[in-house]
C-alpha positions as CSV (number, residue, x, y, z in Angstrom):
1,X,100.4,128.0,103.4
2,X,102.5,125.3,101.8
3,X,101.0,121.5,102.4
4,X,103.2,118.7,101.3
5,X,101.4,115.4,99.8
6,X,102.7,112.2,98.1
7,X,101.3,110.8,95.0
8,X,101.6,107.6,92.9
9,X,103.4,108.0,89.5
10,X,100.4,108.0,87.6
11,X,98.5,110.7,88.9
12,X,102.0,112.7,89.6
13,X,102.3,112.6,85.8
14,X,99.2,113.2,84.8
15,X,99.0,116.2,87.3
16,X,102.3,117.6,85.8
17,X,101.5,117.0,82.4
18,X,97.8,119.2,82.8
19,X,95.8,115.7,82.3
20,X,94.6,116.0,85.7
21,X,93.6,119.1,86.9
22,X,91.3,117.8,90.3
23,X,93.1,115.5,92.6
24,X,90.8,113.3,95.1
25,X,91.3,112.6,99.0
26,X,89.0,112.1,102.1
27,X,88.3,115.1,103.6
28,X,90.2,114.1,106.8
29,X,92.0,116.3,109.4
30,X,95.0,117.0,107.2
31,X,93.2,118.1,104.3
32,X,90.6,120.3,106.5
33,X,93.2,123.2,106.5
34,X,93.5,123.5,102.7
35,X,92.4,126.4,101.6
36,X,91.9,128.1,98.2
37,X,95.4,129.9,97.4
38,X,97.4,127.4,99.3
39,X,100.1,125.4,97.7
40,X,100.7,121.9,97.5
41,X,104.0,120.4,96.8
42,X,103.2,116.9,95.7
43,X,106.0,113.7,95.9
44,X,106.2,111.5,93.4
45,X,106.3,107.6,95.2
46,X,108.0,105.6,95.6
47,X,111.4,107.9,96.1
48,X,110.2,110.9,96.2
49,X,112.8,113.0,95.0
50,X,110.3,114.7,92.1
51,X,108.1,117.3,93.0
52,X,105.6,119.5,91.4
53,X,104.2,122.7,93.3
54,X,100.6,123.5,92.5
55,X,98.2,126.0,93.5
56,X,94.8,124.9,95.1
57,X,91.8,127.3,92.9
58,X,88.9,125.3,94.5
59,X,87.8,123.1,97.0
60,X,84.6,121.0,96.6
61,X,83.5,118.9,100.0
62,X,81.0,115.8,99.2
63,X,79.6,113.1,101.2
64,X,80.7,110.4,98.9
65,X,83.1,109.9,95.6
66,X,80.0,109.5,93.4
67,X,78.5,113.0,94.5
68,X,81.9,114.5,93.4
69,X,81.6,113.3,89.9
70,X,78.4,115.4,89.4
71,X,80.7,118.2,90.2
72,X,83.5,118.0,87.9
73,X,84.1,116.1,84.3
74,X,85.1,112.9,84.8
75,X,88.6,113.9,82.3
76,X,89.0,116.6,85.1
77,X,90.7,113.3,87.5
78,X,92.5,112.2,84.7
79,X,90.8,109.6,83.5
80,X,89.5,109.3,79.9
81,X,86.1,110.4,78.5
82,X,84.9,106.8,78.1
83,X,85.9,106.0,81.6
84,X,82.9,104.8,83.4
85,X,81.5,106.7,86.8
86,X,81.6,102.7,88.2
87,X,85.0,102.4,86.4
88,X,85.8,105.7,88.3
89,X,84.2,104.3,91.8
90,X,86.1,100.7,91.8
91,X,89.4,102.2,91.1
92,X,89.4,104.7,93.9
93,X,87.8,102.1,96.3
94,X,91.1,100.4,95.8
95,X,92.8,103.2,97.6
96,X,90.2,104.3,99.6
97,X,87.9,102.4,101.7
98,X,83.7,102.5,101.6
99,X,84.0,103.2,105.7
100,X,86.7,105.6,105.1
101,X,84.6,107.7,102.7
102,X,81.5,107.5,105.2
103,X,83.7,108.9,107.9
104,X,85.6,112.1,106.4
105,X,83.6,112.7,103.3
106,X,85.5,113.3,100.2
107,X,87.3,116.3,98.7
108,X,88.0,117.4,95.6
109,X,90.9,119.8,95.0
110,X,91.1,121.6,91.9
111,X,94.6,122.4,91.0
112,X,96.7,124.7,88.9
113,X,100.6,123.6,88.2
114,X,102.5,126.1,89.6
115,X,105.8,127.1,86.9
């Protein structure tokens, strides 16, 4: 199954460069179908005439955003080694809400770039 997605430019870049190789969302009703195998095309805000196909390897549901960071290496989201877990926590908080989180959980989707 084919899923489509949109993503800042950051993360699009990072993604397509093989920086980031686990992308982050809530574990909400859209991203319940994902399944290993599937493909993601992802958009790249704010036009969203670049995309980049990639092919989902794993799926790893958590309770919270702190509980996935046990689970993969922080460079894994694309950030840098030094980059703090509460770095980490008050960046996605800026996308995501606290009460969001505690309502879907959080997923992390562990991507290969698809050529």
């Amino acid at each position: 199954m084919i899923h489509e997605m949109k993503l800042l430019e950051d993360p699009f870049e990072q993604i397509k460069s093989g920086a980031k190789t686990v992308e982050i969302r809530l574990f909400d009703e859209k991203r319940k179908v994902l399944r290993v195998g599937d493909i993601i095309e992802f958009s790249k805000l704010p036009n969203l005439h670049e995309k980049i196909k990639v092919k989902v390897l794993e799926l790893l549901q958590c309770e919270s955003f702190k509980s996935l960071t046990k689970n993969f290496d922080i460079k894994s989201f694309g950030y840098k080694q030094d980059f703090s877990i509460e770095k980490f926590l008050e960046s996605i908080y800026k996308i995501y809400s606290k009460d969001e989180e505690k309502r879907y959980g959080v997923l992390g989707i562990k991507l290969e770039i698809l050529k």
